[in-house]
C-alpha positions as CSV (number, residue, x, y, z in Angstrom):
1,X,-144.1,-90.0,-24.2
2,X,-141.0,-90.2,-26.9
3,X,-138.4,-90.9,-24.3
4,X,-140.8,-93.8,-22.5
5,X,-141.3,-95.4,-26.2
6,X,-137.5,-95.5,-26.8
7,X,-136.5,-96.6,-23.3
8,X,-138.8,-99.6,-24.1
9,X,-137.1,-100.4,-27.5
10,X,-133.9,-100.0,-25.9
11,X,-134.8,-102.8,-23.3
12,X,-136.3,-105.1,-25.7
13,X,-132.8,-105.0,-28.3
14,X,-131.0,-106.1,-25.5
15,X,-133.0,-108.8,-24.4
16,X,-133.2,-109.6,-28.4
17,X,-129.6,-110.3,-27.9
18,X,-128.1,-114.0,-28.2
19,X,-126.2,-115.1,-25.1
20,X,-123.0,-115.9,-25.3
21,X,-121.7,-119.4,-25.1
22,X,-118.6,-120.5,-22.6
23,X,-115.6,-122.5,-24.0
24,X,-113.4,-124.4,-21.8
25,X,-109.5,-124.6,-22.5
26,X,-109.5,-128.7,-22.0
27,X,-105.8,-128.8,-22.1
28,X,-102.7,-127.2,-23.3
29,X,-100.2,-129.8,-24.5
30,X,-97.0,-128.8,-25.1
31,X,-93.5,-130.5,-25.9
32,X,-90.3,-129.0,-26.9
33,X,-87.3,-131.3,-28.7
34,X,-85.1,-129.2,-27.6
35,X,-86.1,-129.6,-23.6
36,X,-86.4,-126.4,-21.6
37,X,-88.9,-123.9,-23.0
38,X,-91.7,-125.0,-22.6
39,X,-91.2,-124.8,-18.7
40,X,-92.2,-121.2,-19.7
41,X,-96.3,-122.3,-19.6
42,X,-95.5,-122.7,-15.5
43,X,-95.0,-119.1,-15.2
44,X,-98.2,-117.2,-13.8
45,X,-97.4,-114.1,-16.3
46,X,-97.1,-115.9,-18.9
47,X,-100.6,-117.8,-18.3
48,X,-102.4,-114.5,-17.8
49,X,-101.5,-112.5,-20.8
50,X,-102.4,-116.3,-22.6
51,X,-105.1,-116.3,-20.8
52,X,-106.4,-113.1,-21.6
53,X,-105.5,-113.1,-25.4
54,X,-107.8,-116.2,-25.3
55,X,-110.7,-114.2,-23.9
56,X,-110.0,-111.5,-26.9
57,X,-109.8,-113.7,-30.0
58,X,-112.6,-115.9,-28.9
59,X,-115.0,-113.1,-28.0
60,X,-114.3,-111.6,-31.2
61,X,-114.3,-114.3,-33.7
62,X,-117.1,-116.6,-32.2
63,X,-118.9,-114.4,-29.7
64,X,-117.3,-116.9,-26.9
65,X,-116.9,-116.1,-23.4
66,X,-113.7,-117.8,-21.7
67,X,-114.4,-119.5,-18.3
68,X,-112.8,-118.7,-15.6
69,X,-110.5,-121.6,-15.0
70,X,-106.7,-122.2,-14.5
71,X,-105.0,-123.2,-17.6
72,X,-104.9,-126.6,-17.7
73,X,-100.9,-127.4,-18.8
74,X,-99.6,-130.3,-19.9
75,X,-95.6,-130.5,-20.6
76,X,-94.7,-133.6,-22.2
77,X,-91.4,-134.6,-22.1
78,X,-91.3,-137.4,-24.5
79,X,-93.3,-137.9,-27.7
80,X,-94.2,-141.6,-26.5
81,X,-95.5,-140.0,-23.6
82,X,-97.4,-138.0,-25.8
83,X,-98.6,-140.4,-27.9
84,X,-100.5,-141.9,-25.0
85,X,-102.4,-139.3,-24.5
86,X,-106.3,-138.7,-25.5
87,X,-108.9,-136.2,-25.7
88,X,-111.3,-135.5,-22.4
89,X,-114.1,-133.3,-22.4
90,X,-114.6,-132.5,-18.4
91,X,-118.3,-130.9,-19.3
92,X,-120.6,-132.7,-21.0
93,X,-122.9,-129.6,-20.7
94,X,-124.0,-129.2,-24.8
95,X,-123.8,-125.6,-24.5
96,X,-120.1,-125.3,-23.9
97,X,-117.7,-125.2,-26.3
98,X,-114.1,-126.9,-25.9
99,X,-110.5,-125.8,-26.9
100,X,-107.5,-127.9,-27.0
101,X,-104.2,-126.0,-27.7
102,X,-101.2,-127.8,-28.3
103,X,-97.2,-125.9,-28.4
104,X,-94.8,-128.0,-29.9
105,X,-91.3,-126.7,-30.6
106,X,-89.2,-128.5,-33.3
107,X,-85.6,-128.3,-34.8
108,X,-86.0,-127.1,-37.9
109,X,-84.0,-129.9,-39.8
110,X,-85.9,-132.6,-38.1
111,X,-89.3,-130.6,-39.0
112,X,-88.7,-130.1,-42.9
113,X,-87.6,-133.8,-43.2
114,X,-91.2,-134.7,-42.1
115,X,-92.7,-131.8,-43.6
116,X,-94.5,-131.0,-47.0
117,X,-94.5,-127.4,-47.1
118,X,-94.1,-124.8,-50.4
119,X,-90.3,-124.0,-51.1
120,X,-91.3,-120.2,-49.9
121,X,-92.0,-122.1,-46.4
122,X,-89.4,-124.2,-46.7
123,X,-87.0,-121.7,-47.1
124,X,-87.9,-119.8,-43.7
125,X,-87.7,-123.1,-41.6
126,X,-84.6,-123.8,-43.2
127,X,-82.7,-120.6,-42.2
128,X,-84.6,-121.0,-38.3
129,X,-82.8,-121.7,-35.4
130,X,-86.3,-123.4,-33.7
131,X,-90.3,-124.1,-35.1
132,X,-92.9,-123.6,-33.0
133,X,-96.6,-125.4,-34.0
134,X,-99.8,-123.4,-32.4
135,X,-102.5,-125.7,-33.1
136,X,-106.0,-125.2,-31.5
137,X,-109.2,-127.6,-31.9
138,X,-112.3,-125.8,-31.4
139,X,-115.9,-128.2,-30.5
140,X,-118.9,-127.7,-29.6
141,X,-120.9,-129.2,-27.3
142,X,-121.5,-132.5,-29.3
143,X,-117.7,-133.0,-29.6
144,X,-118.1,-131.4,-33.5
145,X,-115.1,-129.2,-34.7
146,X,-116.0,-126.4,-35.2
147,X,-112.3,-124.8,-35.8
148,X,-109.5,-126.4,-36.0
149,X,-106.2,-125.2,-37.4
150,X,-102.0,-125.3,-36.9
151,X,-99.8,-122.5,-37.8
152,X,-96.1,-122.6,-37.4
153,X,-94.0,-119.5,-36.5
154,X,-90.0,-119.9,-37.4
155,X,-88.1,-118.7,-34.9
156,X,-84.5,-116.6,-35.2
157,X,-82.9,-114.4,-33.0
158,X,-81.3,-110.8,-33.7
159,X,-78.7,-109.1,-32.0
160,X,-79.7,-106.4,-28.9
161,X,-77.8,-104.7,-26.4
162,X,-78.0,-107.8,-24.6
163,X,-75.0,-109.6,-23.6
164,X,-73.6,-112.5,-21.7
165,X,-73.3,-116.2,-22.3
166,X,-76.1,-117.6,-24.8
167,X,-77.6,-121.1,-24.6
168,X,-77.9,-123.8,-27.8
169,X,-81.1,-125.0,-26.8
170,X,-83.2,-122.3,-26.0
171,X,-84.1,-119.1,-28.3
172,X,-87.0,-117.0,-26.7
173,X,-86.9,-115.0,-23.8
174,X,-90.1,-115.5,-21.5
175,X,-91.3,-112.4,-22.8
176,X,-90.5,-113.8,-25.9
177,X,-92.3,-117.1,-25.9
178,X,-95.6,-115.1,-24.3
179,X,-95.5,-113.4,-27.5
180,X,-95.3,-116.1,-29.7
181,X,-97.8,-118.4,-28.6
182,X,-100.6,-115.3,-28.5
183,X,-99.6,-114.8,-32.3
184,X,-99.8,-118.4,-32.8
185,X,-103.2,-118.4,-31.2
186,X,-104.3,-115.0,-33.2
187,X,-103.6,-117.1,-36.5
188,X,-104.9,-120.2,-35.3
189,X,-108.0,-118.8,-33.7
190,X,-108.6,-116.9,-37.1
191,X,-111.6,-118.6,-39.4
192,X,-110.3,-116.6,-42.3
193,X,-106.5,-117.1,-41.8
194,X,-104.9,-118.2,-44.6
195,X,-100.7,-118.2,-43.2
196,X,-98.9,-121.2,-41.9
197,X,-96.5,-120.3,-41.5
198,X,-95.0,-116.5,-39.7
199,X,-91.5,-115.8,-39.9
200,X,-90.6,-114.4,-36.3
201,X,-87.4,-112.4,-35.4
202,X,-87.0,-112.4,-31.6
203,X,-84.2,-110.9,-29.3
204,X,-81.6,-113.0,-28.1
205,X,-81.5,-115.1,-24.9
206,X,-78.9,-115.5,-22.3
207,X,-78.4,-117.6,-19.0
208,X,-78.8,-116.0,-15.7
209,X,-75.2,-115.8,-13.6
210,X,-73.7,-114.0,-10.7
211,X,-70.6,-112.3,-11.7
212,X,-72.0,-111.2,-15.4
213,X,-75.2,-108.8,-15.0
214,X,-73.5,-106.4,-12.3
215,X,-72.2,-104.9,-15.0
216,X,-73.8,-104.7,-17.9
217,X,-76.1,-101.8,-16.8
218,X,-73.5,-99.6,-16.7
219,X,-71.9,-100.0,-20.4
220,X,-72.6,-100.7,-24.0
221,X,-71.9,-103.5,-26.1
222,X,-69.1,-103.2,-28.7
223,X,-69.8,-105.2,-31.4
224,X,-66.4,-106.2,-33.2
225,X,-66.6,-106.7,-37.1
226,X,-64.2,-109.9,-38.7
227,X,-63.3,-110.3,-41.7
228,X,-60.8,-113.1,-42.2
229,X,-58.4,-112.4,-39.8
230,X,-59.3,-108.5,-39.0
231,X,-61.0,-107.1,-36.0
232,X,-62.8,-103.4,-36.8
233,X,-64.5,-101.7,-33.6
234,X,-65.5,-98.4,-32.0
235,X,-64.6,-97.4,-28.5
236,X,-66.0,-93.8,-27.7
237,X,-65.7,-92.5,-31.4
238,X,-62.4,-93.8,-32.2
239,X,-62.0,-96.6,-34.6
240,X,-59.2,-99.8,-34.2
241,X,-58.7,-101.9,-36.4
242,X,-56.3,-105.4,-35.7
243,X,-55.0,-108.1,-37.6
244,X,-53.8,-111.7,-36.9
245,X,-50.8,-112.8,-38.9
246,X,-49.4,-115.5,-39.5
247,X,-48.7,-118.8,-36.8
248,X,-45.2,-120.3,-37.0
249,X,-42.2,-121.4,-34.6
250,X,-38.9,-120.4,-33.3
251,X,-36.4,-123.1,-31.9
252,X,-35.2,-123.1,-28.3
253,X,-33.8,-126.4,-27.3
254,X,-34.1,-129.4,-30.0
255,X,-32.4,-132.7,-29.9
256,X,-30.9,-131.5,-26.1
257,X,-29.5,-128.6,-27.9
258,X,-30.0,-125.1,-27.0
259,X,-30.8,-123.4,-30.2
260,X,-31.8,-120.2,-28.8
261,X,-28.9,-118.0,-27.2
262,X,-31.3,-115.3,-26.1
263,X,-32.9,-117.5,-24.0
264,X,-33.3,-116.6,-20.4
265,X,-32.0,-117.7,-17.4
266,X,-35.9,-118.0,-16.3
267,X,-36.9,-120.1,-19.4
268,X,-33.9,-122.6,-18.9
269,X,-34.7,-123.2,-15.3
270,X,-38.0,-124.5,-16.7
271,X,-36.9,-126.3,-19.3
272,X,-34.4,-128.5,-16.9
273,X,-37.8,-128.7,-14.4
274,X,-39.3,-130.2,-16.4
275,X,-36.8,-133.1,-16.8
276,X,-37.3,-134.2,-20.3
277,X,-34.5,-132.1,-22.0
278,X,-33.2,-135.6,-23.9
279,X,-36.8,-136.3,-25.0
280,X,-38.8,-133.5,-25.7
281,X,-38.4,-130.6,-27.7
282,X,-38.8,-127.1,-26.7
283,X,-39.7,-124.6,-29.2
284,X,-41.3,-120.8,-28.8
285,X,-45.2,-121.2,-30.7
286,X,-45.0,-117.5,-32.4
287,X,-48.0,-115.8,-33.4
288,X,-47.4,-112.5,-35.4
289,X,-50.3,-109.6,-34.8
290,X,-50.8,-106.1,-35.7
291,X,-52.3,-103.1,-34.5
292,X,-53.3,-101.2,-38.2
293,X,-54.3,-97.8,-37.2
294,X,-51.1,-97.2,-34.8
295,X,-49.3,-99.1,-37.0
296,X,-47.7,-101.3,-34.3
297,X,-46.3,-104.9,-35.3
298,X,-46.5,-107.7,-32.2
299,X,-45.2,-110.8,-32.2
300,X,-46.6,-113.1,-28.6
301,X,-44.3,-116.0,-28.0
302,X,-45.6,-118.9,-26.3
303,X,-42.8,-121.0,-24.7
304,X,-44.0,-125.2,-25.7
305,X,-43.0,-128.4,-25.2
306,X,-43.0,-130.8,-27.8
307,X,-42.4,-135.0,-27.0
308,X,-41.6,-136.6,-30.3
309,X,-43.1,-140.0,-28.5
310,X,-46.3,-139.0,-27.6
311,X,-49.7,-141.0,-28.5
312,X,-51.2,-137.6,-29.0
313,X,-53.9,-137.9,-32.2
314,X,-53.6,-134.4,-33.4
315,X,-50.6,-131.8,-33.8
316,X,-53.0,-129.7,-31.6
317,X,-52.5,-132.2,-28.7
318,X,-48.7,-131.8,-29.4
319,X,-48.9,-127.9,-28.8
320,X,-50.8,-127.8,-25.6
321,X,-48.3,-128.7,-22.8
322,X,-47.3,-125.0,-22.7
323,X,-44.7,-124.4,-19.8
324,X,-44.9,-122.9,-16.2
325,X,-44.1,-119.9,-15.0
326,X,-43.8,-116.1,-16.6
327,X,-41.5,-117.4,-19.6
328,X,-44.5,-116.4,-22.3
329,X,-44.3,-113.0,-24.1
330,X,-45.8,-110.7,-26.3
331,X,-43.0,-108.2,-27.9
332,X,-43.5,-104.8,-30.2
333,X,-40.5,-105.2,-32.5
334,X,-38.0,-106.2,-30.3
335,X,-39.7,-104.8,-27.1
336,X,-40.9,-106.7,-24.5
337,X,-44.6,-105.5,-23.9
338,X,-45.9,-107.9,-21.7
339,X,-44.5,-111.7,-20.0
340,X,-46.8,-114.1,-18.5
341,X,-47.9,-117.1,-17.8
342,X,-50.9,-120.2,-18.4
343,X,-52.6,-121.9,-16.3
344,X,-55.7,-124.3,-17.7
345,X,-58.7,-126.1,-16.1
346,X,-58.4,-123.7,-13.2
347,X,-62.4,-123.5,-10.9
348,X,-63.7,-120.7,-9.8
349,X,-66.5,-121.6,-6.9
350,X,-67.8,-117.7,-6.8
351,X,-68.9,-118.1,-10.5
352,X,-72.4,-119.3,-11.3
353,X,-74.0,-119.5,-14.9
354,X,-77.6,-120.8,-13.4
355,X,-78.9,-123.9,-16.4
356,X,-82.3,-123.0,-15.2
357,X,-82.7,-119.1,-15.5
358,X,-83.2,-117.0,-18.5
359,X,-82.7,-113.3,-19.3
360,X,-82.6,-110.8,-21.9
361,X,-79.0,-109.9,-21.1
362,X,-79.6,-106.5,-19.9
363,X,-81.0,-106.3,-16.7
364,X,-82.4,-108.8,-14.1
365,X,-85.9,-108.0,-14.4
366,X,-86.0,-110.4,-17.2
367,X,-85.3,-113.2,-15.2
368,X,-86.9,-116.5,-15.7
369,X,-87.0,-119.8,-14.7
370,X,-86.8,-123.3,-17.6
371,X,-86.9,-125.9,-14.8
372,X,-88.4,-127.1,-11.7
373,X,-84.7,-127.8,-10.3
374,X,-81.8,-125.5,-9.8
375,X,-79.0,-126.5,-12.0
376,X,-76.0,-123.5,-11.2
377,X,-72.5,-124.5,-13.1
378,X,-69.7,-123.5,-11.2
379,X,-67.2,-121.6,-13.8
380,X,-64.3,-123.2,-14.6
381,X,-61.4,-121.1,-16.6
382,X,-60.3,-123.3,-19.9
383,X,-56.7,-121.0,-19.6
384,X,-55.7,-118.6,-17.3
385,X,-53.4,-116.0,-18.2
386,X,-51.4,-113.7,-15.4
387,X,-48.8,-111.9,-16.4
388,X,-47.3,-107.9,-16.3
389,X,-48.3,-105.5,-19.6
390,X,-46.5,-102.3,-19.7
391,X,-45.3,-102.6,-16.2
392,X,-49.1,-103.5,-14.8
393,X,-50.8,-106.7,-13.7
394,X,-53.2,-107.9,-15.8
395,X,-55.4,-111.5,-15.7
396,X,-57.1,-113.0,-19.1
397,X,-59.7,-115.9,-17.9
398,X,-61.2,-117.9,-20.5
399,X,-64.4,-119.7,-20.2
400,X,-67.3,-122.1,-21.4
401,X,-65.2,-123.6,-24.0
402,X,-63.4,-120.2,-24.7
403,X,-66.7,-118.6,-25.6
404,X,-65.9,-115.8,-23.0
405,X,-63.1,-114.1,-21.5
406,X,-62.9,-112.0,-18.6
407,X,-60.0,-109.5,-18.6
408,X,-58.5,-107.8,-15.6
409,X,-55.9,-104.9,-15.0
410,X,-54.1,-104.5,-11.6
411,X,-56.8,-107.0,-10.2
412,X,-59.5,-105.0,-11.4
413,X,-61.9,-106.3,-14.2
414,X,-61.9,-103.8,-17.4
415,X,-63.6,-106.2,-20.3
416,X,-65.6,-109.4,-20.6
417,X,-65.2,-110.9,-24.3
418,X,-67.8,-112.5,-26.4
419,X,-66.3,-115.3,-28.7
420,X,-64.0,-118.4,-29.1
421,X,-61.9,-118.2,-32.0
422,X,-62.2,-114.3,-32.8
423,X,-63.8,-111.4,-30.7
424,X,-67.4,-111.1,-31.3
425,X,-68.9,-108.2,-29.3
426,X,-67.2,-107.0,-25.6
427,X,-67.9,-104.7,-22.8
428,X,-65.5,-102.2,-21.0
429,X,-66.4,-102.1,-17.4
430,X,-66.0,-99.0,-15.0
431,X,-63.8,-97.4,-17.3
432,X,-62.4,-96.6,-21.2
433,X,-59.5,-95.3,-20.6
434,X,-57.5,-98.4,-21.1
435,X,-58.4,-99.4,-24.5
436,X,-54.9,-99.0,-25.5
437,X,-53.4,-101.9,-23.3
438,X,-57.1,-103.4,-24.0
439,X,-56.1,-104.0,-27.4
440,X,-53.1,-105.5,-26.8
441,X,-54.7,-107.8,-24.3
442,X,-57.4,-108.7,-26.9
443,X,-54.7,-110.0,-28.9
444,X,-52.9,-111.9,-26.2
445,X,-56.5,-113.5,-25.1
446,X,-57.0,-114.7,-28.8
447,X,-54.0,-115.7,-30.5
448,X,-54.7,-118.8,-32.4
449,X,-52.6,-121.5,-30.1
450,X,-54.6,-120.9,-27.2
451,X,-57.2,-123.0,-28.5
């Protein structure tokens, strides 16, 4: 009898239970100022995990069940564009409920000038690469909020073992972004939140290529530390340390002089080819360096041509007309470690950086797309630098605006470089056991006249 009496109080507590109300997601505006991110919300994973955050928060802070719909996105590309745009409710059904969710991503100093936020806040955005606003209206079935909030999450990246060539205008991974907008949603979907705004570190993002990825599963990023004009790294346990000196000039052949009696037969020949010996000057651009911990001085000598009647606006324009052939050198003391020569503006049609794919810059799982159209940039070397080291071929190939530098050794690739004006981070590929003549060529790839 006692098990028949509780069976029957069982059933009636359940049917004592209020039914649960559906909400649908009426649209999910987004815009970016900085263009491509938002293309993220077109990505099927990254609409189910939103999806089904949705279906967590809003069971659990309004006893909501989420209908089963496709997101409805939105991507603005213009802020007139979404100006124009107004509120629908597609249900007129009073039981449902109704969420709008906009993402808006914002430069930071184009978001504090409009913003009136407490200095603490402030002070966040200000040191943000990107801002991202979550807002979310919640209605009932009579149109009446019943929620309705905006949080902002400042966005800045850290460094990871990721590597590769980093875009301006994008900052989150799609694994990244997925993340963000389900915390933005958290917070915004949160009656008793009370913060606007959630500082957010995030891993760095790089562009998709061909030619960059093979190898980065295979290695480790060095990460070089500069101060001034120093370089400190570790390569397997053994600290370098190098030093750029000082940048200055050594005469050949001035005011059709020969200055320079040590001049070779090879360097002469190119002076005459170039047939302005009674105009220009010709002078050796001298960059002193230093190798701390082997306490090895080098000195790389860049063989220029100077014309005292050009328009050039800048003494940088002067210095750039850097002559042919293997008449450049780097010397230890009065050794000759390496000759060579420099080539600029020099394509490379096998080398893609693909504009519309994303990654985490360690492997190619990460891959993501930030546009409906394919936009692959064939690589296109800034300088090229071929030469002999030590009695070996070698190759330096600078690229996207001497952010990155591929080095080779006897046609074989041995390092890609991170950074224009000093070595930021690097990878050896396939194998350490050059990092001796790696140095050396480090200092080659980034003496200052090169830029």
């Amino acid at each position: 009898m006692k098990k028949l009496v509780y069976l029957l109080l069982f059933i009636c507590v359940v049917f004592k239970l209020p039914a649960q109300n559906k909400v649908v997601v009426e649209a999910i505006r987004s815009f970016s100022m900085f263009g491509p991110s938002m293309y993220y919300l077109e990505d099927t994973a990254v609409q189910s995990s939103i999806k089904s955050k949705l279906s967590v928060i809003l069971n659990k802070n309004f006893n909501l069940l989420l209908s089963n719909q496709t997101l409805p996105i939105e991507n603005y590309t213009s802020t007139e564009a979404l100006k124009n745009n107004t509120i629908k409710f597609s249900i007129a059904d009073t039981s449902t409920r109704h969420l709008f969710i906009e993402v808006y991503e914002y430069d930071p100093i184009s978001f504090l000038t409009g913003s009136a936020l407490e200095a603490p806040d402030s002070a966040i955005i200000a040191g943000a690469s990107s801002i991202f606003q979550i807002s979310c209206i919640l209605t009932n079935g009579f149109q009446e909020i019943i929620n309705n909030q905006s949080v902002f999450a400042a966005i800045s990246n850290t460094e990871t073992a990721g590597f590769g060539i980093r875009p301006k205008n994008i900052f989150l991974t799609k694994k990244s972004f997925a993340s963000v907008v389900q915390v933005g949603l958290q917070m915004a979907l949160n009656p008793d939140n009370e913060t606007m705004v959630a500082d957010i570190k995030t891993p760095a993002v790089y562009y998709a290529d061909n030619f960059i990825m093979g190898h980065i599963n295979n290695t480790s990023k060095i990460v070089v530390n500069t101060v001034k004009d120093t370089w400190g790294y570790t390569v397997e346990g053994n600290q370098e340390l190098l030093r750029m000196g000082e940048q200055l000039f050594d005469e050949i052949w001035v005011k059709r002089k020969l200055v320079d009696s040590s001049a070779s037969p090879l360097l002469l020949k190119k002076i005459k080819e170039t047939g302005n010996t009674a105009s220009s000057d010709f002078i050796y651009l001298r960059q002193e360096c230093r190798d701390v911990y082997q306490d090895k001085n080098y000195t790389i000598k860049i063989a220029t041509e100077i014309d005292p009647y050009s328009t050039a606006s800048s003494k940088k324009e002067l210095f750039s007309d850097f002559l042919s052939g293997e008449v450049h050198l780097m010397l230890e003391g009065k050794d000759t470690v390496a000759i060579f020569t420099i080539n600029k503006n020099i394509g490379d049609p096998n080398k893609q950086v693909y504009l519309d794919k994303t990654t985490n810059g360690m492997d190619s799982s990460s891959m993501a797309k930030v546009s409906k159209k394919d936009f692959p940039f064939q690589v296109t070397y800034d300088y090229q630098i071929t030469g002999k080291i030590r009695g070996e071929r070698f190759t330096i190939q600078s690229f996207w605006n001497h952010e990155m530098k591929e080095i080779y050794l006897n046609n074989k690739l041995v390092g890609i470089v991170k950074g224009k004006t000093d070595p930021e981070n690097f990878i050896i590929v396939n194998d350490a056991s050059n990092a001796s003549i790696m140095k050396e060529l480090l200092l080659i790839a980034y003496n200052k006249f090169l830029l």
